[in-house]
Every structure is written in structure tokens, then in C-alpha cells.
N, C-alpha and C positions, 0 to 999 in steps of 0.2 A: 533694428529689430531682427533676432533670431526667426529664421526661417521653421515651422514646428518639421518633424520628423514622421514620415508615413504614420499613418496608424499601427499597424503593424512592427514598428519599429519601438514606438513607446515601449517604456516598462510599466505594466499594470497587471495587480492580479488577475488573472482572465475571468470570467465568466463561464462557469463549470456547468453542464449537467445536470438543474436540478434532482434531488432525490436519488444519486446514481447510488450504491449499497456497495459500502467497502466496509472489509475486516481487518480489522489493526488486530495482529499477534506478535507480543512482546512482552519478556516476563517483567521489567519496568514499568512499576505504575506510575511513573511522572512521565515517561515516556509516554504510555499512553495516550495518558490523559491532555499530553500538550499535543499529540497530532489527532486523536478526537476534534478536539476544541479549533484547530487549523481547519481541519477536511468541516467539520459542520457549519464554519462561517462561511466555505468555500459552497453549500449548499446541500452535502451530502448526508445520506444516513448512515452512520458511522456504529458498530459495533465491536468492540475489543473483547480482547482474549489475553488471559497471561502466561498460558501455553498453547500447543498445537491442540494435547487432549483437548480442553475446552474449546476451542477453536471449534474443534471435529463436534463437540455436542450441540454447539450452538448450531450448528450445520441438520445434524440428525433431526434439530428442533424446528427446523424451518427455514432457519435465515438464509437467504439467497444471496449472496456477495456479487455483483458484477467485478472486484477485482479485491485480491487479498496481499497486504503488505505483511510482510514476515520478516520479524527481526531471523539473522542465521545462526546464532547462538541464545539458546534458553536450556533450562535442564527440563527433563526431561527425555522423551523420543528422539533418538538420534537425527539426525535432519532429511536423511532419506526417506526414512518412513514417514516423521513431521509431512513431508511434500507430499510423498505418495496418498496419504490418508486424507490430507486437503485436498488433494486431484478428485478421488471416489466419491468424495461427497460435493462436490464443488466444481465438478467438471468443464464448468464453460466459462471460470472466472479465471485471468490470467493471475497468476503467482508470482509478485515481485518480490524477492530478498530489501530488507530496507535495514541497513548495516553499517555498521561503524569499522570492520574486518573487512579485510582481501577479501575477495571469495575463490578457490580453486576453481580452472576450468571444468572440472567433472562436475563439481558441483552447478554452476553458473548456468552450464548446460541443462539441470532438472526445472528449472523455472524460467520464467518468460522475461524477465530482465533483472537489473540489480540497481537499486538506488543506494546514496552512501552518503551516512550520517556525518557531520552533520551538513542539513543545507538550509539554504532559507526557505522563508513561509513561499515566497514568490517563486523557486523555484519546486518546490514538495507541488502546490495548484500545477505547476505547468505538466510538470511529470505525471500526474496524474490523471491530467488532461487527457494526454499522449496516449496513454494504457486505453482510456476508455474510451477514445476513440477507434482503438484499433480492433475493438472487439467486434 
């Protein structure tokens, strides 16, 4: 008989945060709608956007993000302003790029890290974990 492996060593979805408040911004509605359906089995309340604009109204309207995941490319707002306008209204939620693209250092440097499409469900929980933890 196999010896098991630390806890800590297992691969398991973790055990999130209940209720933590993340914004999916991504002009992809399958996009979306497949890491809604991830982040809310993972425990979360999850609200999307399919640009920054809406992003930013959903913001104006109350919603409180403890962390906002941001595709880097959508039309619209170029993506400095995208950030900047998520920053003003959303000030205390860390801003990860979640991307299928390089991202330049200049840019890389306006938000709080970069996740890179595609990964799996058990990695998207852990990294997310990670973000809200460190808030």
C-alpha cells in the first residue's frame, strides 16, 4: 500500500472564501459565462461584464468586487483607461489581466498580476484563492 501524500500535497479544488465578489470583464460570452459557472461552484458571487464600460456601471451601481479579472483585449476603452476607470471606482479590489496574449511589461505593471488562458478549473480556484488572500 501506497503511502497517501501530505494534505497539502493532494490535488483538490480548495475550499474558497465563501461569498468573496469577483467581476469577470470579457467581451466573450461563452467566456464568461464558463468562468461564472467555475468561480460560483467554487462559492463565489460572480458578476460579468462584456466591456470595461459596463464594468464601470456596474460599479457606479453598487457592486463591490473584492477582486476583478479582466480579459486585455475587448473593444472598446483602450486598456489604460479600461484599468484606470476600474481603479476609481473599485479601489481596494486587486485587477488581474486573465488573457490568452503576452501582456507587455508597461502594461503588466498597471494591474496586480496576470493569469493566462487557457488553464484549468483547479488551477483558475487556486489562483484565485491567492488574489484574495492577499488582499
Amino acid at each position: 500500500a501506497r503511502a497517501q501524500p501530505p494534505e497539502s500535497d493532494r490535488t483538490s479544488t480548495p475550499r474558497l472564501a465563501p461569498r468573496s465578489r469577483i467581476l469577470v470583464v470579457d467581451d466573450e460570452t461563452s467566456v464568461r459565462g464558463v468562468i461564472r459557472q467555475v468561480l460560483e461552484m467554487g462559492g463565489h458571487h460572480v458578476q460579468d461584464a462584456e466591456s470595461a464600460e459596463a464594468a464601470v456601471e456596474q460599479l457606479r451601481e453598487g457592486f463591490e468586487p473584492e477582486l476583478v479579472l479582466l480579459d486585455r483585449s475587448m473593444p472598446g476603452w483602450p486598456i489604460r483607461r479600461a484599468i484606470s476607470e476600474l481603479r476609481a471606482h473599485a479601489a481596494d479590489a486587486p485587477i488581474v489581466f486573465f488573457t490568452g496574449q503576452s501582456v507587455p511589461d508597461d502594461e503588466a505593471e498597471l494591474v496586480d498580476g496576470v493569469l493566462h488562458k487557457p488553464m484549468s478549473i483547479e488551477e483558475l480556484h487556486y489562483a484565485i484563492a491567492r488574489w484574495l488572500r492577499r488582499r
